[in-house]
C-alpha positions as CSV (number, residue, x, y, z in Angstrom):
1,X,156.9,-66.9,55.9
2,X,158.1,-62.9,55.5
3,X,162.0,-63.4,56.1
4,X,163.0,-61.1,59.2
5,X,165.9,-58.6,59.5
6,X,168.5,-61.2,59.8
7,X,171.9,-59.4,58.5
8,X,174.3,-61.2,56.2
9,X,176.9,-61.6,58.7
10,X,174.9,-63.6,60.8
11,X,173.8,-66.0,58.3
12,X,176.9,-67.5,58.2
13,X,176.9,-68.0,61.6
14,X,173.1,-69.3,62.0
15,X,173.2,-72.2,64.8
16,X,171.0,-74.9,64.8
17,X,170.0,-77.2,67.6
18,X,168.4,-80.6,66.0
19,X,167.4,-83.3,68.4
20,X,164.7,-86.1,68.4
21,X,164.3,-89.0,70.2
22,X,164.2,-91.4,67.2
23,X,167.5,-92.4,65.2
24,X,165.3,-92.5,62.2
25,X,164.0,-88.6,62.4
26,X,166.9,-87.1,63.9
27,X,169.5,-88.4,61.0
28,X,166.6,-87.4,58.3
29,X,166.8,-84.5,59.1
30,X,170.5,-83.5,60.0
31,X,170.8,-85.1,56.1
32,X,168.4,-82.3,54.8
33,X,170.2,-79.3,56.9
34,X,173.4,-80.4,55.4
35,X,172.0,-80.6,52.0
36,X,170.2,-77.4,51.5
37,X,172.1,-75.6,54.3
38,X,176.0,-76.7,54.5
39,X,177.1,-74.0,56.0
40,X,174.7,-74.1,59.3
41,X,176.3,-75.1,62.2
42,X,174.3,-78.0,63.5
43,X,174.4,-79.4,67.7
44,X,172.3,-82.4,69.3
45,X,173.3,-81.3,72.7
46,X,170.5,-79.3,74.4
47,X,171.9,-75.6,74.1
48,X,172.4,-73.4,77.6
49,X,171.0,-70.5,75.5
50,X,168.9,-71.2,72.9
51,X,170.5,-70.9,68.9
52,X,168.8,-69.1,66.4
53,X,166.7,-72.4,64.8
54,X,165.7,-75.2,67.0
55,X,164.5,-78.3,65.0
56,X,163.4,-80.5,68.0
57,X,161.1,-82.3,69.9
58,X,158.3,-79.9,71.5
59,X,159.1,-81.1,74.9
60,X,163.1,-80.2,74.7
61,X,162.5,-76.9,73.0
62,X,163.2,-73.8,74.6
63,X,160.7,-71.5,74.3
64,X,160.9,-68.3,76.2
65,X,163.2,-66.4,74.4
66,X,161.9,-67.4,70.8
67,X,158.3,-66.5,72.4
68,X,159.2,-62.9,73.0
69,X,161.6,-62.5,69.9
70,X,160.5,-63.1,66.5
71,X,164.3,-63.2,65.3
72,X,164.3,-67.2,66.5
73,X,162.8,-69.8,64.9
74,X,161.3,-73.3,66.2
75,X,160.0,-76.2,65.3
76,X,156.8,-75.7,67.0
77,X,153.8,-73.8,67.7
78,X,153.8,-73.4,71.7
79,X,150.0,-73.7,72.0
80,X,148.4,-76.2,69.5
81,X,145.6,-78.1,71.6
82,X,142.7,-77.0,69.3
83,X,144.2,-79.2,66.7
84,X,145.9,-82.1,68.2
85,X,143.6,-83.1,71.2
86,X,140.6,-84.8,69.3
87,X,137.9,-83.4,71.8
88,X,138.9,-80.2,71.1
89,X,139.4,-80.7,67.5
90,X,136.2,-81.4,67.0
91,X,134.5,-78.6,69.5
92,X,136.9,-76.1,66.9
93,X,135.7,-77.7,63.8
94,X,131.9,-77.5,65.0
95,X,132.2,-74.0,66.2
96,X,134.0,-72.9,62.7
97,X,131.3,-74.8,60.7
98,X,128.4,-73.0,62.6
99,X,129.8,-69.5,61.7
100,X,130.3,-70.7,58.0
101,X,126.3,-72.1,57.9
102,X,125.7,-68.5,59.3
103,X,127.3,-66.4,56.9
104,X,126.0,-68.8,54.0
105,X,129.5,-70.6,53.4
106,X,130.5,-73.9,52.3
107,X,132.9,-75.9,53.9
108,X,135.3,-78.5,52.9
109,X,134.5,-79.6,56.5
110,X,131.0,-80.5,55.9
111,X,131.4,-83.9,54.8
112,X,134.8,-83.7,56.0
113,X,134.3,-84.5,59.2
114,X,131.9,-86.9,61.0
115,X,128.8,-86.2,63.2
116,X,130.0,-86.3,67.1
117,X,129.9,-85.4,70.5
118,X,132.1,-84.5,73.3
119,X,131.8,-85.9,76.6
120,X,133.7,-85.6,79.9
121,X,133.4,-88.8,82.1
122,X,135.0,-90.4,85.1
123,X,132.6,-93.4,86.0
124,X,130.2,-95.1,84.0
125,X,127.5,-94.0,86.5
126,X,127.7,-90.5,85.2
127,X,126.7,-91.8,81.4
128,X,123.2,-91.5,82.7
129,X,122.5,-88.1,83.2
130,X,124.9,-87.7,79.7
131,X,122.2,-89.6,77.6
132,X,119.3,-87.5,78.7
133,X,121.3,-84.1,78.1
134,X,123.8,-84.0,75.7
135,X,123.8,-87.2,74.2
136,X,120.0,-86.9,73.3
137,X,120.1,-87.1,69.9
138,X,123.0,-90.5,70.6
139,X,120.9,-92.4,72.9
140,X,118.0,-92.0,70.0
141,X,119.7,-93.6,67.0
142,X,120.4,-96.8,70.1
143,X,117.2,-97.1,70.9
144,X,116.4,-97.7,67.0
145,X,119.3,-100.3,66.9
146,X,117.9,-102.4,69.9
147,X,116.6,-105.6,68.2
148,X,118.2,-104.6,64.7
149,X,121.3,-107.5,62.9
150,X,124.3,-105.9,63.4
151,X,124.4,-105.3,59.7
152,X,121.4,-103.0,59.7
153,X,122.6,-100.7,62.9
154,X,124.5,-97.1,62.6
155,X,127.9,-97.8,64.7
156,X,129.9,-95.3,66.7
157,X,133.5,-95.1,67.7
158,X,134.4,-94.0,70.8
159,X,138.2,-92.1,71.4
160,X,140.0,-91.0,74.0
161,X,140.5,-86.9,73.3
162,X,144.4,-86.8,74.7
163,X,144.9,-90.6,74.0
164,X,147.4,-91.4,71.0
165,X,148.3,-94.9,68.9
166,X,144.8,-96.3,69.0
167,X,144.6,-96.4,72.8
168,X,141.1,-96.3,74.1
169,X,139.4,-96.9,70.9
170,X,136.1,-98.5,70.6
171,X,132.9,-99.3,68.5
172,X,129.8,-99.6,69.9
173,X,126.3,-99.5,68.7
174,X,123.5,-100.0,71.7
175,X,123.5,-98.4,75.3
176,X,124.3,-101.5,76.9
177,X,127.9,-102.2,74.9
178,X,128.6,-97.9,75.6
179,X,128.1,-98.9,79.0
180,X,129.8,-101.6,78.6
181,X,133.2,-99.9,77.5
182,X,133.3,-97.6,80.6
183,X,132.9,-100.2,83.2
184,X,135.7,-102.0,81.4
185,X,137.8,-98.4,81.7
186,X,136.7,-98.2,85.2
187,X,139.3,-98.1,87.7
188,X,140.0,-101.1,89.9
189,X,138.1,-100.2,93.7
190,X,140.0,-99.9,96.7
191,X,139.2,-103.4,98.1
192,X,140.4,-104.5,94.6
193,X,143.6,-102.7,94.3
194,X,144.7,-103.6,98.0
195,X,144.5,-107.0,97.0
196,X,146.4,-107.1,93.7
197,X,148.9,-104.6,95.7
198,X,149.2,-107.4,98.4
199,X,150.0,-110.2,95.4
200,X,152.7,-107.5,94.2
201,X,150.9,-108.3,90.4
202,X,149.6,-105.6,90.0
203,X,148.6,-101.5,90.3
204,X,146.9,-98.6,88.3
205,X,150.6,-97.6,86.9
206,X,149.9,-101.0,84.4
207,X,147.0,-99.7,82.9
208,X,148.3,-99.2,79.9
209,X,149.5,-102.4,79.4
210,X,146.4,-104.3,79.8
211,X,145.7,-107.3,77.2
212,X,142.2,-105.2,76.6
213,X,141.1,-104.8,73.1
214,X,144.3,-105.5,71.3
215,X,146.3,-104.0,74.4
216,X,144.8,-101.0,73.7
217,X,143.1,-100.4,77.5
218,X,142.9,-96.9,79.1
219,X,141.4,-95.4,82.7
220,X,138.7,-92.9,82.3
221,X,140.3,-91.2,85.8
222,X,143.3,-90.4,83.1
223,X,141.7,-89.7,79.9
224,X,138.1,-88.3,81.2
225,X,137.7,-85.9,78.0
226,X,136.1,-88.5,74.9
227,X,134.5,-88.0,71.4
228,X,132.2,-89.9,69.9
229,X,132.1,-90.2,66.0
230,X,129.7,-91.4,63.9
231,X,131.2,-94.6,61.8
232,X,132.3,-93.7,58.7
233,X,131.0,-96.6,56.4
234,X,132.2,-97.8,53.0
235,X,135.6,-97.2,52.9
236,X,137.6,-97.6,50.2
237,X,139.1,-101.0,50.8
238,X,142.1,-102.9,48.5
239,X,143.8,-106.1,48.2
240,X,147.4,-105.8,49.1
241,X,148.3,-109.5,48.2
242,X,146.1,-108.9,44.5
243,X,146.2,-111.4,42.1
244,X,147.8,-113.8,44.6
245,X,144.1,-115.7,45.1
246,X,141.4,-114.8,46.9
247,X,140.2,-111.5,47.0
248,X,140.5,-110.2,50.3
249,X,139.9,-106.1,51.0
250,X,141.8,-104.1,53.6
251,X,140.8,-101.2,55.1
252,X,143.6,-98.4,55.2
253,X,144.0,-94.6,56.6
254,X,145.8,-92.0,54.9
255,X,148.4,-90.4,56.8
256,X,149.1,-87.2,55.3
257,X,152.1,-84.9,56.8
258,X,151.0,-81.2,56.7
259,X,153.3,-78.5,56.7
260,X,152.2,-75.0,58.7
261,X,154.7,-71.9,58.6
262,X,154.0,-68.7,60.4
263,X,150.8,-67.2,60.7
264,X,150.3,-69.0,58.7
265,X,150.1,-71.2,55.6
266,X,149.8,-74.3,55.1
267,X,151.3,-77.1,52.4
268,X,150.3,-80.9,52.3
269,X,153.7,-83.3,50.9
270,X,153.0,-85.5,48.1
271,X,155.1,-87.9,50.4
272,X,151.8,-89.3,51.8
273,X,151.1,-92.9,53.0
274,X,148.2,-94.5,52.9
275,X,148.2,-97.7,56.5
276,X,146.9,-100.7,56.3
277,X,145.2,-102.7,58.8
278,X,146.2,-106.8,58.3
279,X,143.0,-108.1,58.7
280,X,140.3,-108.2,56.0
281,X,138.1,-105.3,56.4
282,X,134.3,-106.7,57.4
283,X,131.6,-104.5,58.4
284,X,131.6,-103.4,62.1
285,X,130.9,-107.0,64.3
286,X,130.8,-108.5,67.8
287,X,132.8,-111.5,68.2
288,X,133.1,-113.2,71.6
289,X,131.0,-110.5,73.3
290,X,132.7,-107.5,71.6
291,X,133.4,-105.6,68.8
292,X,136.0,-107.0,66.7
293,X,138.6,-103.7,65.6
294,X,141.1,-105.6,64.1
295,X,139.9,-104.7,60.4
296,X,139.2,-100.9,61.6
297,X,141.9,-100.3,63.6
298,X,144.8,-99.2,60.7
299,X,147.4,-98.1,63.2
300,X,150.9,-99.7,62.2
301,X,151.7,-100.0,66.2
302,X,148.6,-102.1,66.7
303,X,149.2,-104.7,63.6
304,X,150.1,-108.5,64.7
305,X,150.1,-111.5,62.7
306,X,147.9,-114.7,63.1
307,X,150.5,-115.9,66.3
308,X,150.5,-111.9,67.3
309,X,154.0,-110.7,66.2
310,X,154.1,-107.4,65.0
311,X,153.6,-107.3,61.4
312,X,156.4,-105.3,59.0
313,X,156.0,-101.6,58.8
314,X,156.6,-101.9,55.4
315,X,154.3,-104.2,54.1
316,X,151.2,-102.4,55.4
317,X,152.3,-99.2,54.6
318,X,152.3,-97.8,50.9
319,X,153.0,-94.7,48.9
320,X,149.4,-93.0,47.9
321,X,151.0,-92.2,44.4
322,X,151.5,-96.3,44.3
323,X,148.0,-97.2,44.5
324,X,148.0,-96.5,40.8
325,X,146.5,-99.5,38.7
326,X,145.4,-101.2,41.7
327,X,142.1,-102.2,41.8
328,X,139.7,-100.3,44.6
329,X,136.9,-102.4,46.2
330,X,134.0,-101.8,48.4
331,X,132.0,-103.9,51.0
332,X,128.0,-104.4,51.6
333,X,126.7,-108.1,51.4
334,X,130.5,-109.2,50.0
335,X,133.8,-107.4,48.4
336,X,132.4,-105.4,45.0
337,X,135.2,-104.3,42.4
338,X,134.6,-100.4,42.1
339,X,137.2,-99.6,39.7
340,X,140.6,-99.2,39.1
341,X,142.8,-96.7,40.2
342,X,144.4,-94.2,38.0
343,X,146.6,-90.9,38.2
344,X,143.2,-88.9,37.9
345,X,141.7,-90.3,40.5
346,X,145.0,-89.6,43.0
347,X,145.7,-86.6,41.8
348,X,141.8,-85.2,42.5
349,X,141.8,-87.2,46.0
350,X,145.2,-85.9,47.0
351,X,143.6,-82.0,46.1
352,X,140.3,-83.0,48.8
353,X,142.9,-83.8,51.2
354,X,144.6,-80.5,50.5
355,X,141.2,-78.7,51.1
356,X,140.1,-80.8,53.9
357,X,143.4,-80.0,56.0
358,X,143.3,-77.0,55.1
359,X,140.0,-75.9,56.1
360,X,140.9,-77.2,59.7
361,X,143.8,-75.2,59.9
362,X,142.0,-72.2,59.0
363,X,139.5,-73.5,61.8
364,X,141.8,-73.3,64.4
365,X,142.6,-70.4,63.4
366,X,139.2,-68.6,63.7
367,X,137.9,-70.5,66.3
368,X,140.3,-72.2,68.6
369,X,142.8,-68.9,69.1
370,X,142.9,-69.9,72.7
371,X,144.3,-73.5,71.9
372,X,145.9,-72.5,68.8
373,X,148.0,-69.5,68.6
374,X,149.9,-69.4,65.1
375,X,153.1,-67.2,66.1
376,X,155.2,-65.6,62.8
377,X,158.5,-67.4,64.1
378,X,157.8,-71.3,64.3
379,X,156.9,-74.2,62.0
380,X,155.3,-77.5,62.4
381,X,154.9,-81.0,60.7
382,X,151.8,-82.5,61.4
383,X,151.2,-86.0,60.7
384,X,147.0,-85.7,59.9
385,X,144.9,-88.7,59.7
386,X,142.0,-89.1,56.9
387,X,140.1,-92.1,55.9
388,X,138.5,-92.3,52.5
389,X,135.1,-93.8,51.7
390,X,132.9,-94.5,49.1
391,X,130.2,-92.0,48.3
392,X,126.6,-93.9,49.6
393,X,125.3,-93.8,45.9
394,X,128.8,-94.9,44.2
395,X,128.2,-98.1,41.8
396,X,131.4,-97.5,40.3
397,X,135.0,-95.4,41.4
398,X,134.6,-91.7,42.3
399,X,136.3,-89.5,43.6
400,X,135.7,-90.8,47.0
401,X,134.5,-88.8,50.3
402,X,137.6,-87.3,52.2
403,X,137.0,-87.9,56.5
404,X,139.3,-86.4,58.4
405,X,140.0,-88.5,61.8
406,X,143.1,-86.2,63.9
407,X,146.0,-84.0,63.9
408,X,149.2,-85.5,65.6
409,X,151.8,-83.8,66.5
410,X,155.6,-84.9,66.2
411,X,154.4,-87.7,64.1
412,X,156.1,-91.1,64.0
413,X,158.0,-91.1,60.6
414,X,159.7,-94.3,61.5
415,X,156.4,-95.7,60.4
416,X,157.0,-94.4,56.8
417,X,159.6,-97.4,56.4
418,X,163.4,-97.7,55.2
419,X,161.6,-98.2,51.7
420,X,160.1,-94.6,51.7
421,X,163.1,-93.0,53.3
422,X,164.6,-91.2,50.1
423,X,160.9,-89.3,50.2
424,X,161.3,-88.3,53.6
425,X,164.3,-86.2,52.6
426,X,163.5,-84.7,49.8
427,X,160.3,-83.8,52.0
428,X,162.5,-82.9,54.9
429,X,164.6,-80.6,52.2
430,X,161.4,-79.2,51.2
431,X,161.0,-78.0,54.7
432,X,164.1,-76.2,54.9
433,X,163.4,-75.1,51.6
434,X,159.9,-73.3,52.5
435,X,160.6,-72.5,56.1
436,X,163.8,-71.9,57.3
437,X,166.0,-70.3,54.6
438,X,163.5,-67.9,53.8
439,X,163.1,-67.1,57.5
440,X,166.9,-66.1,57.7
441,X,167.3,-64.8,54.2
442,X,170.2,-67.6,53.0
443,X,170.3,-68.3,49.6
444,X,170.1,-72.6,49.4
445,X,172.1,-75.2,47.4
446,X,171.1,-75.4,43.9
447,X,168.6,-73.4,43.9
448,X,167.8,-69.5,43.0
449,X,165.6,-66.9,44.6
450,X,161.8,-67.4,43.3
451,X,158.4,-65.7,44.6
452,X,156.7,-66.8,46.8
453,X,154.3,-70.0,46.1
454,X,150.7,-69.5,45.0
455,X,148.0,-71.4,46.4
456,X,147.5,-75.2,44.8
457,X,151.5,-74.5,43.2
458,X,154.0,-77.4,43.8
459,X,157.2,-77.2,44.9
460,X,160.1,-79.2,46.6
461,X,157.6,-82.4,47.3
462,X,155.0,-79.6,48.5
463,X,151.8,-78.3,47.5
464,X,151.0,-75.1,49.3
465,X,147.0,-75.9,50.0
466,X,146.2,-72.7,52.2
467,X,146.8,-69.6,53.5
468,X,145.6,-67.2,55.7
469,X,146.4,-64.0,58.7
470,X,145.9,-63.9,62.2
471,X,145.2,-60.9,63.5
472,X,147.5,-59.7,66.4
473,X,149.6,-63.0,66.1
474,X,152.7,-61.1,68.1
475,X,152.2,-59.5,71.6
């Protein structure tokens, strides 16, 4: 990030406004000001006129002034749908990987992201008309699993495009359970919602808190934009109890937090988690008349014991670097031992995520300038979703295939843990490190001026993985 005009004097006098809902995030990062930045003069309190940094969450951020002058910095980009809304997401990734098939380029997106399709829907009586036009080439590969064991079909997952901690999600695999998943989404009729009114049980406001699928029920009248996504198979599964008996694999997601400065570049943290669902992973299957996504669904929010107490963060969620010596397996007929992990093998997955994220940031930037406009004078952490799977012709441990699943924004770190908190700091350092004292020109604790990073170059708990310009990115 080019540091602006900022003169001496006012460095001393650089304001900050830090405030986030969660006690976890908001001391992290007052810690990591203090540390690198002593001399900053720090306030929770939402600010009458807004200081030079804000460090907040998007929706108490005040963003006119630091909109139309590039001597304030925030915590956010202001628009930032074409990466954090999944519909959109993948429209932007489809549109980018179109133009890089027409000027003969590869993509980290290739394989990097799953075959899909957008759909807008209300009522399930509209999925007709969707299946003969642009759901074609969906309602084909259906057809061919009518009749087929559930082993032998290609299975879908359905999500909700402005949905967030695994609401909405669903598998399906034949017209019939699709259909099946918007009724259930439907919302209640008049004659029915008079009647539960009438009983004082019940009204749409309670969606959301519908038993479901793992309480994880939505209304299509509220969500109405959806992707579909092929199913990624073979993921790489692994024991977390190993050596304790039985061999038991677990499916997992890694969530990597993503770093994007100005206009822009973009660093991945070696602070990177890979979640673990608690069930053992099988292949996708219907129990009791549907799907079973307990060993798919790897969100820490949606994990619950055998009596359905919510499991400890901590002992589903790991450190990516501590996967080390573990031993990876896969799944088909029963668990198969693929290898054993070693620093090789993290350090080349951990450089496909860095090219996987970011290719999509460079998408957004090419293709989604509407929904994602990349301004000199903010910053954002973005906790990005990837699940990694075993190549179809693997026999043995490879460097596997790198999917990427979403963007969030203001990601929950409380997930990370109290174990992990010590590299959520020095990540959170890192940050202030890369993006702020350079914006204002302060000189930070311990450490002297250096050039700027090159791309794949580590530093402060952060590789920088890409970089790019936007044209025009002030009015």
């Amino acid at each position: 990030m080019t540091p602006t005009a900022t003169p001496a004097a006012d460095n001393a006098r650089l304001t900050a406004f830090v405030n986030f809902p969660s006690p976890y995030t908001q001391a992290l990062l007052e810690r990591a000001l203090v540390a690198v930045l002593p001399a900053l003069e720090m306030s929770s309190d939402i600010p009458k006129e807004p200081p030079k940094l804000q460090w907040a969450d998007y929706d108490v951020l005040s963003l006119d002034v630091p909109r139309h002058n590039p001597g304030y910095l925030i915590s956010s980009y202001i628009y930032r749908k074409a990466l954090i809304r999944k519909h959109q997401l993948h429209t932007t990734v489809n549109e980018y990987l179109a133009k890089c098939r027409h000027r003969g380029i590869k993509s980290a997106l290739e394989s990097g992201m799953p075959k899909g399709w957008v759909l807008d829907i209300q009522f399930a009586d509209e999925l007709d008309e969707l299946l003969m036009d642009d759901l074609y080439e969906l309602e084909e590969v259906m057809r061919g699993n009518e009749g087929r064991a559930e082993g032998e079909r290609e299975w879908f997952i359905l999500k909700p495009g402005f949905a967030e901690r695994g609401q909405g999600i669903r598998m399906f695999s034949t017209e019939d359970e699709l259909r099946a998943i918007f009724e259930e989404f439907e919302p209640p009729s008049e004659d029915e919602d008079e009647d539960d009114d009438d009983d004082g049980e019940r009204n749409d406001d309670d969606a959301d808190d519908d038993a479901g699928v793992g309480g994880t029920a939505v209304l299509t009248s509220h969500m109405r934009h959806f992707v579909i996504q092929e199913y990624v198979p073979r993921p790489v599964l692994f024991d977390l109890h190993e050596g304790d008996g039985a061999q038991l694999g677990q499916k997992f997601h890694l969530r990597a937090y993503v770093l994007v400065t100005g206009a822009y570049t973009v660093h991945l943290a070696h602070t990177m988690l890979a979640l673990f669902s608690d069930a053992p992973y099988t292949p996708p299957r219907i129990v009791e008349g549907q799907v079973d996504l307990r060993p798919h669904l790897t969100n820490t929010c949606l994990q619950t014991d055998a009596y359905g107490q919510a499991v400890e963060q901590d002992d589903l969620v790991r450190l990516f670097w501590d996967l080390e010596g573990r031993t990876a397996l896969a799944r088909d007929n029963g668990y198969n031992v693929m290898g054993t992990v070693d620093k090789e093998w993290l350090d080349k997955t951990f450089t496909k995520v860095g090219q996987v994220v970011a290719e999509a940031v460079k998408a957004g930037a090419e293709c989604g300038s509407f929904n994602l406009q990349l301004m000199e004078n903010a910053f954002e952490i973005f906790g990005v979703d990837l699940l990694l799977s075993h190549p179809a012709d693997a026999t043995s441990l490879v460097v596997p295939d790198v999917t990427l699943l979403e963007f969030n924004a203001s990601p929950d770190f409380v997930q990370t843990g109290d174990v992990l908190r010590p590299k959520l700091l020095d990540m959170f350092k890192g940050v202030v490190r890369i993006s702020i004292a350079p914006f204002f020109g302060i000189d930070t604790v311990g450490e002297e001026k250096e050039e700027e990073m090159e791309l794949g170059e580590d530093r402060w708990g952060w590789r920088l993985v890409g970089k790019g310009q936007v044209r025009a990115s002030w009015a």
